[in-house]
N, C-alpha and C positions, 0 to 999 in steps of 0.2 A: 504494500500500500504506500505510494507517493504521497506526500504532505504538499500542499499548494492552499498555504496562508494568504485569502486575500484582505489583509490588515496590515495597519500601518506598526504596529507594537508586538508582536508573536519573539518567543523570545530568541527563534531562531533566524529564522527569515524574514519577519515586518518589514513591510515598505518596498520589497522587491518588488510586489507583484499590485500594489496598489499606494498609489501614486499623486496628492495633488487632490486627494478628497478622491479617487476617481478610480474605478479598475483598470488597468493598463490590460485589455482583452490579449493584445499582442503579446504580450509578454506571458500571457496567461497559455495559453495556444504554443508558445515554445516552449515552455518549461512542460505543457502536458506531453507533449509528441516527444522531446527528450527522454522522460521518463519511460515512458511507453518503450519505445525504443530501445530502456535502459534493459525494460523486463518487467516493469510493474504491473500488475493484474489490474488494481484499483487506484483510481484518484481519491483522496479525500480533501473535499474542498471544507475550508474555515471562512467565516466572517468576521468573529469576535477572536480576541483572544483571551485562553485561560492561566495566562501565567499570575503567579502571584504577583498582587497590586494592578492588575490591566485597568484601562478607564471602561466602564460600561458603554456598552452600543446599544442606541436606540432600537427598536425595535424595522423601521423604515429602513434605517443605515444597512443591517445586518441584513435584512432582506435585501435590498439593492447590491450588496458586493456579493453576495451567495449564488445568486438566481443569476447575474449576470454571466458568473462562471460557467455557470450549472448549463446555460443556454448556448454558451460558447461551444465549449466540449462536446456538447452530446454533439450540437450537427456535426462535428469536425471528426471524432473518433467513435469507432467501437468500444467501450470499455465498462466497465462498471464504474459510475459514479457514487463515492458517498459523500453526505452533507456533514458536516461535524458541528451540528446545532442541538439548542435546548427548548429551543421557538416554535410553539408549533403552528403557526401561519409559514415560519420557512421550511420545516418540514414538508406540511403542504402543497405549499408551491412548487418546491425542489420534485417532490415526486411529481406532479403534474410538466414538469420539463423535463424529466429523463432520468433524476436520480435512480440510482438500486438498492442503497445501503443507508440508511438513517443511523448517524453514529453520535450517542447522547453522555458526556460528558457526567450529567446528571443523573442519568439511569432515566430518564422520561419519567423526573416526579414534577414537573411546575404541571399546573394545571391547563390542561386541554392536550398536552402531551402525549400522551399515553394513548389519549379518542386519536388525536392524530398520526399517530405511528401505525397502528390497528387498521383504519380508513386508507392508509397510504398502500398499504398489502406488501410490502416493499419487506429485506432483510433488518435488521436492527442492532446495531453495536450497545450492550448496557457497561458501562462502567462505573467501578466501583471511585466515589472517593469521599473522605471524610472532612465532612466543612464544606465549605465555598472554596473558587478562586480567592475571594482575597483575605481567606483566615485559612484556608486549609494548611499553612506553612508553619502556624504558630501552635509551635508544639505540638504537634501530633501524638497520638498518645490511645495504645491498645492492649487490652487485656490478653488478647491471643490474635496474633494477627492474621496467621491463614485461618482460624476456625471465625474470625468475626466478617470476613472477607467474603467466605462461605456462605454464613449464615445470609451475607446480603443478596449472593448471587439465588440462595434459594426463594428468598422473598420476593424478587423481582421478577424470576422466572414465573413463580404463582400468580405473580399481578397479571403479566404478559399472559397467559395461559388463559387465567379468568377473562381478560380482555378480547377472548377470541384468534391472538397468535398464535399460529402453529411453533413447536418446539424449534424445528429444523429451520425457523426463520429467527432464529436468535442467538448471536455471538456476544461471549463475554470477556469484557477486557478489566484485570485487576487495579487497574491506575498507577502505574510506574509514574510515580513525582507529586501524586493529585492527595495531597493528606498524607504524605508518609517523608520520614526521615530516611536520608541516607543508607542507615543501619536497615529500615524496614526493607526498603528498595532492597539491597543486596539479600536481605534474608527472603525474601518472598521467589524474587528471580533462582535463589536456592532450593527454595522449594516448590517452582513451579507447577510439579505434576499434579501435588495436593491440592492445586486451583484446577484443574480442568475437571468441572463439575460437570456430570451424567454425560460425559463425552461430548460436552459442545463445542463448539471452536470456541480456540481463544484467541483474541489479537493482543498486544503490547504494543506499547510504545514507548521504546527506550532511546533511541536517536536522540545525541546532542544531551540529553536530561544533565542535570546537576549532580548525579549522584557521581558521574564520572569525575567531574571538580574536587569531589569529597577525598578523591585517590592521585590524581593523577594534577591538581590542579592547572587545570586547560581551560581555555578562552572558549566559549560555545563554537569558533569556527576550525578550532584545532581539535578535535573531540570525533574524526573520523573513527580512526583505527581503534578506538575504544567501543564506539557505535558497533561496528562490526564484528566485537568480540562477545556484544551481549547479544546483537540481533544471532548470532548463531548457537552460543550459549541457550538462548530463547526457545529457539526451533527444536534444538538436542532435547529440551526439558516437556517440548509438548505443545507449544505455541503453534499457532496455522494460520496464521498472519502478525507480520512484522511490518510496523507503522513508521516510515523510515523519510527521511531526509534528504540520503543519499541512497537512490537508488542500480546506481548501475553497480558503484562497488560491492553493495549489499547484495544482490543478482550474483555476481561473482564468490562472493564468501560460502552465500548458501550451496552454489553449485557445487563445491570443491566437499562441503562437508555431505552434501548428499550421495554424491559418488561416490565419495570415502564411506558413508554406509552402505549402500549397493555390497561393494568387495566385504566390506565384514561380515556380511549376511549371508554369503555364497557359502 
């Protein structure tokens, strides 16, 4: 899954790709065919960002830089589109322009969320995280952190379920950075396999994250070759999508470890 932030603030990429209040479509449209190209399955398009302290987007803004993407891409490529919204007017829309994957930061709890994801018919990323964007960083703090992780992914599964989603249209993603310390991140990527709950796919998103800083202290644009050491890490532990930044290297990581299983399974 390619990431294509179109915000001015994301804490990897902002501003690249939106520009002057405005989406830079052009630039939108090569950075997707790049990726593609690299070996991406999926785009995940953003409008707000969730890093800690981001400014709030209106709800008009978020819709405007999403849907413009969303409308770009589809005529242009074959691909799976997803949204990475909590809005459910852009959810909405997103599906009614071509989206495929509705991927919710929040788990689809703000209200009309949940009726809109369900009416969309569309896949669904839930992610766990604890807090807000802009408190989740302060202190984080859990009694048992794969079993409380667990328990969320079984609760939401129910809601979804209850709500009329089939099982097989529901990915879940643990939240690498979203309410968790450094310590938690490495423990959790530890114990990966204990989160793939009733065998549903899991996505991550570890590209770039802070917890790399915690080791290696790197600048978010030198944070490659650490990137590519968890996204395969990731994969080894159970993972079935890696939400990535750097797609073509990542392409290449996974390749080499996948063949490398091939031969040890022979």
């Amino acid at each position: 899954m390619g990431v294509l932030n179109i915000t001015p603030d994301s804490f990897s990429d902002g501003g690249q790709l939106y520009r002057n209040q405005r989406v830079d479509v052009d630039a939108v449209l090569r950075r997707a065919d790049k990726m593609l190209l690299e070996g991406a399955d999926i785009l995940d398009i953003g409008g707000e960002s969730t890093r800690p302290g981001a400014d709030r987007v209106s709800e008009t803004e978020e819709l405007y830089r999403v849907t413009v993407a969303v409308h770009a891409i589809s005529e242009r490529f074959d691909t799976i589109i997803s949204v990475d919204s909590s809005n459910p007017v852009v959810m909405a829309e997103s599906a009614r322009l071509g989206a495929g994957l509705l991927n919710d930061v929040r788990g689809f709890s703000r209200d009309g969320a949940l009726e809109a994801a369900a009416a969309s018919g569309l896949a669904l990323c839930v992610m766990h995280m604890q807090g807000q964007p802009d408190t989740m960083q302060m202190n984080p703090d859990y009694v048992d952190l794969i079993a409380d992780i667990n328990g969320f992914f079984e609760e939401r599964v129910h809601t979804l379920r209850l709500a009329g989603i089939p099982q097989d249209h529901i990915i879940l993603d643990p939240g690498f950075g979203f309410g968790k310390s450094a310590e938690h991140n490495f423990d959790m990527l530890a114990r990966l396999r204990e989160l793939v709950y009733q065998d549903m796919p899991l996505l991550v998103g570890l590209s770039r994250k802070s917890m790399i800083n915690s080791v290696l202290e790197r600048p978010t644009q030198d944070r490659l070759f650490a990137s590519l050491a968890l996204a395969t890490m990731a994969v080894e532990r159970g993972a079935s999508i890696v939400r990535v930044h750097d797609v073509g290297a990542t392409a290449d990581a996974l390749a080499m470890w996948h063949r490398t299983v091939r031969s040890d399974s022979r």
